[in-house]
C-alpha positions as CSV (number, residue, x, y, z in Angstrom):
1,X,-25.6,8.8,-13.6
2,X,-26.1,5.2,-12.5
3,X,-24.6,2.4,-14.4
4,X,-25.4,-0.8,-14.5
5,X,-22.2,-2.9,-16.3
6,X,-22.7,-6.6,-15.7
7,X,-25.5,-7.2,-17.7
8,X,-27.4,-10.4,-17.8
9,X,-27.4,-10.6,-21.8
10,X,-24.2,-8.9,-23.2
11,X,-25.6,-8.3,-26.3
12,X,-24.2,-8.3,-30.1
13,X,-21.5,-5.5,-28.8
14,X,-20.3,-7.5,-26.2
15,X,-20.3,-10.7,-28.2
16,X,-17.8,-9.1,-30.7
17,X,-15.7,-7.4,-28.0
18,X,-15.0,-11.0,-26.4
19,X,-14.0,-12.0,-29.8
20,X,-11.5,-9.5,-30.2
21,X,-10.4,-10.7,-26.4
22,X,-10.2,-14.1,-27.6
23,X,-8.1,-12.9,-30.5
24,X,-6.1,-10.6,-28.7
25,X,-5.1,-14.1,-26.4
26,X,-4.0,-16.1,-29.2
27,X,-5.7,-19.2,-27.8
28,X,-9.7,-19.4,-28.3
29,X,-9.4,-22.3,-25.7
30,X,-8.0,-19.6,-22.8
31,X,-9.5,-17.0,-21.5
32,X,-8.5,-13.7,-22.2
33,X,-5.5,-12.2,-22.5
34,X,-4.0,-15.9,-21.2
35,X,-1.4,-15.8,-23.6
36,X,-1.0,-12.7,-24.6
37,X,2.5,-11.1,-23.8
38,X,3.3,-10.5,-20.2
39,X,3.3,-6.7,-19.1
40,X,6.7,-7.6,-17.5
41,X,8.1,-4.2,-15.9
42,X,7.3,-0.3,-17.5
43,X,10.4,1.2,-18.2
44,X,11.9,2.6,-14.8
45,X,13.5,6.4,-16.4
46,X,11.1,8.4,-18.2
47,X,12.6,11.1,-17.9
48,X,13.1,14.0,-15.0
49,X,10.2,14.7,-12.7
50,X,8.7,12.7,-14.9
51,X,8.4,10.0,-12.2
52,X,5.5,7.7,-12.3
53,X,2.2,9.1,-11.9
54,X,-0.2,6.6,-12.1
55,X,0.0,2.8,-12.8
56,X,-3.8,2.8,-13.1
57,X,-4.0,1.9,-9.3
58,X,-4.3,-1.8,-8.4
59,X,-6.0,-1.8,-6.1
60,X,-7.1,2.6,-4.7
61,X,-8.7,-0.8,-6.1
62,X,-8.7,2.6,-4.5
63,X,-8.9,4.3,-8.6
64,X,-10.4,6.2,-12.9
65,X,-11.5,7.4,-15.8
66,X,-15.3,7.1,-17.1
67,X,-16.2,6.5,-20.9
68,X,-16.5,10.8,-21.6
69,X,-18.3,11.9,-18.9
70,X,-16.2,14.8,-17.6
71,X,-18.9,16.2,-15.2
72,X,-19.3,13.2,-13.3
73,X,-15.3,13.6,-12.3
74,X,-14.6,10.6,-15.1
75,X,-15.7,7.5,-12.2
76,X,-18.9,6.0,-13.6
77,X,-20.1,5.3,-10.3
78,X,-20.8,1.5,-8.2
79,X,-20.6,-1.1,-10.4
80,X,-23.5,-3.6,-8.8
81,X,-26.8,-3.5,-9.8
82,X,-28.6,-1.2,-7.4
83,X,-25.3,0.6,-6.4
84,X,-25.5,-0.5,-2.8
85,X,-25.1,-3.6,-0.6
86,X,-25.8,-7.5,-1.1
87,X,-28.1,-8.8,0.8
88,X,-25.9,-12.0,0.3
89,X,-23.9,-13.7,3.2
90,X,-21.3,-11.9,5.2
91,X,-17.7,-11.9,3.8
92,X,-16.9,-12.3,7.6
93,X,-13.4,-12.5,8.6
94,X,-10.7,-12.3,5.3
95,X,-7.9,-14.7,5.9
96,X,-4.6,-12.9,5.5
97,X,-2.4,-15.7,6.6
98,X,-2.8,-17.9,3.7
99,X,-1.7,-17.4,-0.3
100,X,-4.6,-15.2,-2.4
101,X,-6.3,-18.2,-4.2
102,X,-5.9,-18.3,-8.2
103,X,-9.9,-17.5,-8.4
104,X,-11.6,-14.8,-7.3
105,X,-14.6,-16.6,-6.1
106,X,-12.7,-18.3,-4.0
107,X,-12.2,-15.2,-2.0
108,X,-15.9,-15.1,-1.0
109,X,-16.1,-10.9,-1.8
110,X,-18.5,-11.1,-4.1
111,X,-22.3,-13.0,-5.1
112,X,-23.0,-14.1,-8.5
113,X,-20.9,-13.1,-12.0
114,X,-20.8,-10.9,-14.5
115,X,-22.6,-13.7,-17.0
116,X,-25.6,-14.4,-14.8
117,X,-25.8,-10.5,-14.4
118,X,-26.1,-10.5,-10.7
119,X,-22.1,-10.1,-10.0
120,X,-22.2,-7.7,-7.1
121,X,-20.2,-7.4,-3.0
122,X,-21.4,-9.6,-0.3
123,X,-22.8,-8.1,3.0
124,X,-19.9,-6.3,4.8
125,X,-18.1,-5.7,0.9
126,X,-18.7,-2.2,1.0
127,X,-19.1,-0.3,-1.9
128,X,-17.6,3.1,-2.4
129,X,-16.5,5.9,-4.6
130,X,-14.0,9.2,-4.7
131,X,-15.2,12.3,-5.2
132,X,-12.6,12.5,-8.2
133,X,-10.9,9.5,-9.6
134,X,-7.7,8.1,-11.2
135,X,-7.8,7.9,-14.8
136,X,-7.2,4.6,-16.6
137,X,-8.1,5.0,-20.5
138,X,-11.7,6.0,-20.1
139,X,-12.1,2.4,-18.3
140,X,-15.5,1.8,-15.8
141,X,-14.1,1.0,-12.5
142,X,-16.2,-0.2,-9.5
143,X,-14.4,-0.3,-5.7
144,X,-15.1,-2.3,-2.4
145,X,-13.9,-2.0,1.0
146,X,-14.0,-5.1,2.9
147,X,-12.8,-4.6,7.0
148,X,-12.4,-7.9,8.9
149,X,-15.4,-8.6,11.3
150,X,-14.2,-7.6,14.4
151,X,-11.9,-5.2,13.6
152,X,-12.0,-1.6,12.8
153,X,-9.9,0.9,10.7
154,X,-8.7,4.7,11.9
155,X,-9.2,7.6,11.1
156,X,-6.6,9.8,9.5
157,X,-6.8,13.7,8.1
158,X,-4.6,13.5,5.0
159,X,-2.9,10.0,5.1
160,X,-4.3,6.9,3.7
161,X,-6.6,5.4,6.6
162,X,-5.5,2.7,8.7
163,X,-6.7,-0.1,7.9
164,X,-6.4,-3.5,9.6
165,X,-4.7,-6.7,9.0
166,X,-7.2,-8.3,6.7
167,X,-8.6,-5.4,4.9
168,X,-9.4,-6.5,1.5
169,X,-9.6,-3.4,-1.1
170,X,-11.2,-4.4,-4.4
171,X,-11.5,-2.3,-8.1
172,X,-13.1,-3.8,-10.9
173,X,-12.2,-2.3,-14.6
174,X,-14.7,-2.5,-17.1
175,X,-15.6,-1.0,-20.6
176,X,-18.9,-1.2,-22.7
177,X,-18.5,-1.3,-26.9
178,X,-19.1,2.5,-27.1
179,X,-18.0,5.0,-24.8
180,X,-21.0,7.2,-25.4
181,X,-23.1,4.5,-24.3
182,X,-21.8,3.7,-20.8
183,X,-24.4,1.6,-20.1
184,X,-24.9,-0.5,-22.7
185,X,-23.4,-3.9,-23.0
186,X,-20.7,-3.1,-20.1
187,X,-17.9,-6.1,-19.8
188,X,-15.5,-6.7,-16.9
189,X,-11.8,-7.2,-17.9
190,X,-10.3,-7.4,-14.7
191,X,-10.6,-6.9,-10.7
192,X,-7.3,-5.6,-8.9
193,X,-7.3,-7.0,-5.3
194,X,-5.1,-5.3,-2.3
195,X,-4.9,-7.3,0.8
196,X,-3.3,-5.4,4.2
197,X,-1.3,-8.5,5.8
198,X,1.1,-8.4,8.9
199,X,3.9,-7.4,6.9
200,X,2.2,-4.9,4.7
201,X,0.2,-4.9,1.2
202,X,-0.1,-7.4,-1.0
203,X,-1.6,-6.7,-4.8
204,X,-2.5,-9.1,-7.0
205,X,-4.8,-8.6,-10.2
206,X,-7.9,-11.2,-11.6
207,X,-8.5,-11.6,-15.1
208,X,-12.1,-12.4,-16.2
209,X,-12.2,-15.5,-18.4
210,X,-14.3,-14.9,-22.0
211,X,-17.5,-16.3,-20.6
212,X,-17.2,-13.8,-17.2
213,X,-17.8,-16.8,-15.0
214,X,-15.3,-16.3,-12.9
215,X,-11.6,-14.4,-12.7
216,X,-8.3,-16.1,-12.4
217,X,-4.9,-15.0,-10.6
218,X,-2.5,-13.4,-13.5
219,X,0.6,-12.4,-10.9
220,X,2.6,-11.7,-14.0
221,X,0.1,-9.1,-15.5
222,X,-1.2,-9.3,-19.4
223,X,-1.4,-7.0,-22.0
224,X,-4.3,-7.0,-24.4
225,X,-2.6,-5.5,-27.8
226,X,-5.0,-3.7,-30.2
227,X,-7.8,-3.2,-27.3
228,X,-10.4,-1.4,-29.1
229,X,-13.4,1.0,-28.1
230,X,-15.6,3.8,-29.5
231,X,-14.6,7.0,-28.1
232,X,-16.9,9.8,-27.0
233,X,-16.6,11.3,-30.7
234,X,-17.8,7.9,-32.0
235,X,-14.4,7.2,-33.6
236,X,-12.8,3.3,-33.3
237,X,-10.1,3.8,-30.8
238,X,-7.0,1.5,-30.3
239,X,-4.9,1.2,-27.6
240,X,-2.8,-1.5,-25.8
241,X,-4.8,-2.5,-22.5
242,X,-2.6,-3.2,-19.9
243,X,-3.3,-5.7,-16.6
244,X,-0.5,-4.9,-14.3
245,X,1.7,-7.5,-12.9
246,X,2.9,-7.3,-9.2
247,X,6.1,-5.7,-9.8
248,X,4.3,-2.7,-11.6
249,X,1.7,-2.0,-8.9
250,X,4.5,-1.8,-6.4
251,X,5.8,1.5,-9.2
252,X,2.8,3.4,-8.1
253,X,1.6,2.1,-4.9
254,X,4.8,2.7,-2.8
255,X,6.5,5.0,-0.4
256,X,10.2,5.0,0.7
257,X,10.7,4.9,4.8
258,X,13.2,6.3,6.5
259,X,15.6,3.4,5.4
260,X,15.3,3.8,2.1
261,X,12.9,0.4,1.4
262,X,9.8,0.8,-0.3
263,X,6.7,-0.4,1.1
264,X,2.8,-0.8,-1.0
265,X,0.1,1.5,-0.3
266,X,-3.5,1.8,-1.5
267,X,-4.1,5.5,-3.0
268,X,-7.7,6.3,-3.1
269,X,-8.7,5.3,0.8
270,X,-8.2,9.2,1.9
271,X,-10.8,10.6,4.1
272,X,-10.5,13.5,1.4
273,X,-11.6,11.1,-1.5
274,X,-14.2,9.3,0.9
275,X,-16.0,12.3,1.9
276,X,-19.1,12.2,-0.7
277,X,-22.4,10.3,-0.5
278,X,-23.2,7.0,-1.7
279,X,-26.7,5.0,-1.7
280,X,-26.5,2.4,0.7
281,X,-29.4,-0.1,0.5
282,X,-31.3,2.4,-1.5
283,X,-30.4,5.9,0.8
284,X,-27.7,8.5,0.4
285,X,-25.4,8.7,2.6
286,X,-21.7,9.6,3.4
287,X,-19.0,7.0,2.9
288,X,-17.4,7.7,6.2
289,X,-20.5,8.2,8.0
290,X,-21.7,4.8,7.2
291,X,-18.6,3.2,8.2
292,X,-18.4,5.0,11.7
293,X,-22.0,3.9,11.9
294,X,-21.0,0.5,11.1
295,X,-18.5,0.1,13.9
296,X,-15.9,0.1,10.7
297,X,-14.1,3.1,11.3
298,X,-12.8,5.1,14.9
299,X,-12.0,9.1,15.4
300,X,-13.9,10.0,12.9
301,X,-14.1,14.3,13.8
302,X,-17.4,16.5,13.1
303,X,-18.6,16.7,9.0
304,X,-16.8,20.4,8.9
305,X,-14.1,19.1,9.9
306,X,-13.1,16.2,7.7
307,X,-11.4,17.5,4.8
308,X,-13.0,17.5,1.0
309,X,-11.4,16.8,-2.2
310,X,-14.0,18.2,-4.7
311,X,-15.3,16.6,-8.2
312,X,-11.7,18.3,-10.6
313,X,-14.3,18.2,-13.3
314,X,-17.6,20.2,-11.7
315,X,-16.5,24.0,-12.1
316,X,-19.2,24.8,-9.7
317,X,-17.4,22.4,-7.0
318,X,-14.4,24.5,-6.8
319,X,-12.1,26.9,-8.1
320,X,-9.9,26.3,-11.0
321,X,-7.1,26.4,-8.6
322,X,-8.4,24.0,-6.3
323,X,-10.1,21.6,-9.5
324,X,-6.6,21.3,-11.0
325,X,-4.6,20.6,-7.7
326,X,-6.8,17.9,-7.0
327,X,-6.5,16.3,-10.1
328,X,-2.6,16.0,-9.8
329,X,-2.8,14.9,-6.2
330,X,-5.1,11.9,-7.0
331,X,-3.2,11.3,-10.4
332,X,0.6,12.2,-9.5
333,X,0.9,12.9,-6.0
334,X,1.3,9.3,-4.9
335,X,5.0,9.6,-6.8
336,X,5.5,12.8,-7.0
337,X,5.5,13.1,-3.3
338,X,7.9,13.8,-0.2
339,X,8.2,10.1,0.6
340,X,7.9,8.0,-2.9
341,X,11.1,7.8,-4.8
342,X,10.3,9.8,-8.0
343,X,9.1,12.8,-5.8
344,X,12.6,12.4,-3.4
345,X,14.7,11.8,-7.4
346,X,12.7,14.9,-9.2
347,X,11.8,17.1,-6.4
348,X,8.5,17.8,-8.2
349,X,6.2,17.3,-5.7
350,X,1.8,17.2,-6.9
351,X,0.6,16.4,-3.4
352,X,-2.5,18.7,-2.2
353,X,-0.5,19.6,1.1
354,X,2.4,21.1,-0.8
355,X,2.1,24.8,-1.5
356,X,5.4,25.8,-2.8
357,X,5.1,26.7,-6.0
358,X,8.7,25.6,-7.1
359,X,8.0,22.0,-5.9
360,X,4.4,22.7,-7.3
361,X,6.8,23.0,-10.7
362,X,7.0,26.8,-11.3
363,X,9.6,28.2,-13.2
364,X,11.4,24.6,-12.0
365,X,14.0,23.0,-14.7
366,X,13.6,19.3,-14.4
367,X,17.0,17.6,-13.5
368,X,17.5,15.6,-17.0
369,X,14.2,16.0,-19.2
370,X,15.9,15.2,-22.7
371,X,14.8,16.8,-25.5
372,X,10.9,16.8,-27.0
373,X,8.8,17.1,-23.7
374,X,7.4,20.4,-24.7
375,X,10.2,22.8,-23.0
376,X,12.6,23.7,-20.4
377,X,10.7,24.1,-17.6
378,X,8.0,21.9,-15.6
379,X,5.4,25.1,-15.4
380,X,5.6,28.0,-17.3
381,X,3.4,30.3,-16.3
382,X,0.4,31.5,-18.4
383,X,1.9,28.9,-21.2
384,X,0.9,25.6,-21.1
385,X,2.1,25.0,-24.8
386,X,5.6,25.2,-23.4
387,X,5.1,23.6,-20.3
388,X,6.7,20.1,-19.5
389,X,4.2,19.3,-16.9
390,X,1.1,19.6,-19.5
391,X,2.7,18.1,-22.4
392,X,3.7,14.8,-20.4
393,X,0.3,14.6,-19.2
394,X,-1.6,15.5,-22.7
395,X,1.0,13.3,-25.1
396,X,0.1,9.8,-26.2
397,X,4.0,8.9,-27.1
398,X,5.4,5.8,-25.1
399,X,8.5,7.2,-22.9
400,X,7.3,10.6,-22.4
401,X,3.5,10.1,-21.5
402,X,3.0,10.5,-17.9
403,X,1.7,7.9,-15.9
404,X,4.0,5.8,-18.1
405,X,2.3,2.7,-17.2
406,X,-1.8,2.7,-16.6
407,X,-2.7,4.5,-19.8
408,X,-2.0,4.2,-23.4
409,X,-4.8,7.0,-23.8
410,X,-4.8,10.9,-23.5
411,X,-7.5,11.8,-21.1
412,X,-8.7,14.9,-22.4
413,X,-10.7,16.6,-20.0
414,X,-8.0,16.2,-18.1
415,X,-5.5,17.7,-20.1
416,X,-7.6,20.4,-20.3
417,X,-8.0,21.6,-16.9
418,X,-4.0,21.8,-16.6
419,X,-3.6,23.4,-19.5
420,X,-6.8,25.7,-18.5
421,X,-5.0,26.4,-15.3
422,X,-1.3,26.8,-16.5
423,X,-2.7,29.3,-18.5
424,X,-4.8,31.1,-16.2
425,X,-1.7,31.6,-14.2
426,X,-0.3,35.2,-14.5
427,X,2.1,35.2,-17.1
428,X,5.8,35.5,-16.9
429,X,9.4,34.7,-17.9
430,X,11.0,31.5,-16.6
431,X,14.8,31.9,-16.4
């Protein structure tokens, strides 16, 4: 389904939800969420291969979650107008050397705003999308790819590619009044920006201001207390909204080298999560395709042999198996992996390329789960009630929910399919 979120007149809907921004700020002269309590830092135990999941991805910017629409993987699809490329003026070369301005105008990715209605990536801001998303409370998320002129990214089979120094990855969350209406009266409440720099990534998050002219810098990350939506059953929902600050998208975004340091990483940017059409000025056609064609992208191998991550929530896409991997590898695997620091401290491991089932979480006693996480072990087979691995996922309680930070909601097609899959596992006794 194409959406269309930054709509020209906002509408009653919209008018109210910037109220209850404006409220949620505490200062009608601010924009919102400007003084609002600061997100400061999630809490850094929740428990045994619990780790932490998902911060809702500042900047797979690579990233979740679409307003009930389980079919269409929960994404929601481009968020510019006709779902391809400006026609605007080239972003040309991004500057990495200097400071990320305090506006995001001022970085030249984009034409236009979200109040004129014509907010949408300049020429060489690509637009993209994964085949399935992170999820981040059912919020709309839009994603660009920006590679320096000149410059060019490689190719790699399972890794994140490699992108140049000046890369710019963008995601912009947004939600409209009424999750059944996805369309209707769509607002932006922030855009998450990743810049690759000599040393490594840098992530930084811009808050839209109440009249959506423009976003500004909030390093410290906001929380909008009381957020409040329609959900798809057309019952008020209320949930703490959370903009992350700096410290937070290094939680989720991060692997450990051999040295023990932790370095940033986008998530979504796999050739995996790429490998899917998109309409580019008006025609289909594949993600990495168009950036080989571009000049964007080298070593790009033949179609069959670039590997595909299919849509978790099309049960014609793949198997259940396959469905419910994917969905932990794109919301878990990038800590519960061989080289982030919850994967190395739980040895629970979510990534698509391991196959163990014991690291997968079968039969596998967490190290120090506490009591009340729905059992003893991480996967019992055949039993998701009793299964630590679902009930993380599936509870709404602050300090067992996994991702601890990036959701306040349950995604519930989501919990589904693990819980569909634990319990199409052949049954048997854990010991």
């Amino acid at each position: 389904m194409k959406r269309t979120p930054y709509m020209k007149h906002l509408g009653l809907a919209a008018v109210v939800l910037a109220a209850v921004m404006a409220a949620c700020s505490g200062d009608d002269e601010d924009p919102p969420g400007a003084n609002v309590p600061d997100a400061g830092d999630a809490a850094t135990d929740a428990g045994p291969d619990a780790g932490r999941p998902d911060g809702g991805d500042a900047g797979d910017a690579g990233d979740a979650g679409d307003a009930g629409d389980a079919g269409d993987a929960g994404d929601g699809g481009p968020q510019v107008p006709d779902g391809g490329e400006s026609t605007g003026p080239d972003s040309g070369t991004p500057d990495a050397s200097t400071a990320l301005p305090n506006k995001l105008s001022d970085l030249k990715l984009f034409t236009g705003s979200p109040a004129e209605g014509n907010f949408q990536p300049v020429e060489g801001n690509l637009p993209y999308e994964l085949t399935t998303p992170l999820f981040s409370d059912y919020a709309l998320k839009s994603r660009t790819l920006a590679i320096p002129a000149g410059k060019t990214a490689a190719y790699a089979e399972t890794d994140v590619l490699d992108l140049p120094v000046g890369t710019y990855i963008t995601k912009t969350f947004s939600f409209p009044p009424d999750l059944r209406e996805p369309d209707k009266d769509v607002r932006p409440i922030e855009t998450r920006v990743l810049l690759r720099r000599e040393e490594g990534w840098e992530a930084v998050s811009y808050l839209w201001n109440e009249s959506l002219t423009d976003a500004d810098k909030v390093a410290g990350g906001k929380v909008f207390k009381n957020y409040q939506v329609i959900n798809a059953q057309g019952e008020t929902e209320t949930f703490d909204y959370l903009v992350p600050s700096r410290n937070q998208c290094q939680k989720c975004h991060h692997v450990v080298d051999a040295n023990e340091n932790q370095h940033l990483l986008p998530i979504g940017v796999k050739a995996r999560y790429l490998n899917r059409e998109h309409a580019y000025g008006g025609q289909a056609k594949n993600q990495l395709q168009h950036l080989a064609d571009l000049g964007k992208l080298t070593g790009l191998p033949a179609a069959d042999l670039i590997p595909h991550a299919p849509n978790a929530f099309d049960s014609s896409a793949a198997s259940l198996d396959q469905r419910a991997r994917t969905y932990l590898d794109i919301n878990c695997a990038h800590c519960h992996n061989p080289k982030a620091q919850p994967g190395i401290t739980s040895r629970l491991f979510l990534d698509i390329k391991t196959t163990d089932e014991f690291s997968n979480g079968v039969c596998k006693r967490p190290g120090s789960a506490g009591s009340g996480v729905g059992g003893e072990f991480d996967i019992v087979p055949g039993d998701h009630a009793t299964s630590i691995l679902w009930y993380r996922l599936n509870t709404e309680e602050s300090g067992k929910m996994m991702p601890e930070i990036g959701r306040a909601l349950r995604h519930d097609e989501g919990s589904q399919l693990i819980s569909d899959w634990i319990d199409a596992m052949p049954p048997r006794a854990c010991k």
